[in-house]
C-alpha positions as CSV (number, residue, x, y, z in Angstrom):
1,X,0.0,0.0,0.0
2,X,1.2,3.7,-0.7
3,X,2.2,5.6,1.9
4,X,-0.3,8.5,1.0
5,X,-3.0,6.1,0.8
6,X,-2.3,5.1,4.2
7,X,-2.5,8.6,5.8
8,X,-5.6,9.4,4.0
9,X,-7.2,6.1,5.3
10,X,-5.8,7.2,9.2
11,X,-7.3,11.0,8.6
12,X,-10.3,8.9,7.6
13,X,-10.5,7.1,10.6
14,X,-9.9,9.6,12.8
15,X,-12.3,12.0,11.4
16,X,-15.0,8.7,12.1
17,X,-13.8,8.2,15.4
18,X,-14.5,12.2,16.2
19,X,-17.9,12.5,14.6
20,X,-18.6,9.7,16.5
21,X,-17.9,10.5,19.7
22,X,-19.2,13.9,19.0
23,X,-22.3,12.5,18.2
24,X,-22.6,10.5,20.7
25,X,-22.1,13.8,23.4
26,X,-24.8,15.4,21.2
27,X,-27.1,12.5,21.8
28,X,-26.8,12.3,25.4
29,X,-27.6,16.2,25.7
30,X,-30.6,15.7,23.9
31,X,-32.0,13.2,25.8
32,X,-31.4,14.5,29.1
33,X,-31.6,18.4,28.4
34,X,-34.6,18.5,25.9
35,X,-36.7,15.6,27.1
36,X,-40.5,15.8,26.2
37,X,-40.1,18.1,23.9
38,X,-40.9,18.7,20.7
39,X,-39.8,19.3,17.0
40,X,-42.8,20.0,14.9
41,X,-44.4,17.1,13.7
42,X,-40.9,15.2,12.9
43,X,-40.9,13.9,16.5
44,X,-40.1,14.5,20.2
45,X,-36.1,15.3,21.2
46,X,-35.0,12.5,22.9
47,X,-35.8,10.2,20.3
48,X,-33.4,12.1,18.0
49,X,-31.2,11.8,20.9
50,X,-31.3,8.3,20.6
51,X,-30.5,8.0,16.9
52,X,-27.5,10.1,17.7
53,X,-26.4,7.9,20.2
54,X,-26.6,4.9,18.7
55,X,-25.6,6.0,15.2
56,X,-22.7,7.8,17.3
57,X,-21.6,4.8,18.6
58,X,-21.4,2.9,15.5
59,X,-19.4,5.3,13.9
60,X,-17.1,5.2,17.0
61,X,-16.7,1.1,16.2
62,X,-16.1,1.7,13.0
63,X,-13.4,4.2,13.3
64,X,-11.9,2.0,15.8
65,X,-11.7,-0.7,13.6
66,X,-10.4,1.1,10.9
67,X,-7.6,2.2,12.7
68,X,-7.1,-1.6,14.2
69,X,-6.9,-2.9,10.1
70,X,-4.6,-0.1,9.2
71,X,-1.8,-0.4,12.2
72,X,-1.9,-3.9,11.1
73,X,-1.2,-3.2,7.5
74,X,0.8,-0.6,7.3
75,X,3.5,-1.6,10.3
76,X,5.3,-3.9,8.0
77,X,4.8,-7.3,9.9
């Protein structure tokens, strides 16, 4: 593998891990600080707070795992 193919798949799963874990913060306010409320007629807060949680989460797995398969790959052994 090319070596700027490998940082470009590291900045990749580093910007994942980030936006998930962002997320994830975002979620967790918005079930505890806007709970009951809410959005028009898209839904109540703390369900959105939920998807962000969850989807935060998955991203956080993902970027985890990324960064897992690329040590492995790009160390040499």
């Amino acid at each position: 593998m090319k070596k700027n193919t490998g940082y470009a798949l590291i900045y990749a799963s580093l910007v994942l891990y980030i936006l998930g874990g962002i997320s994830i913060f975002c979620g967790v306010a918005l079930m505890v600080l806007m709970k009951g409320q809410s959005y028009g007629d898209w839904g109540r807060m703390d369900s959105f707070g939920y998807v962000l949680l969850f989807a935060g989460l998955s991203l956080t797995i993902l970027g985890v795992l990324f960064m897992r398969i690329i040590r492995n790959r790009l160390s040499g052994g």
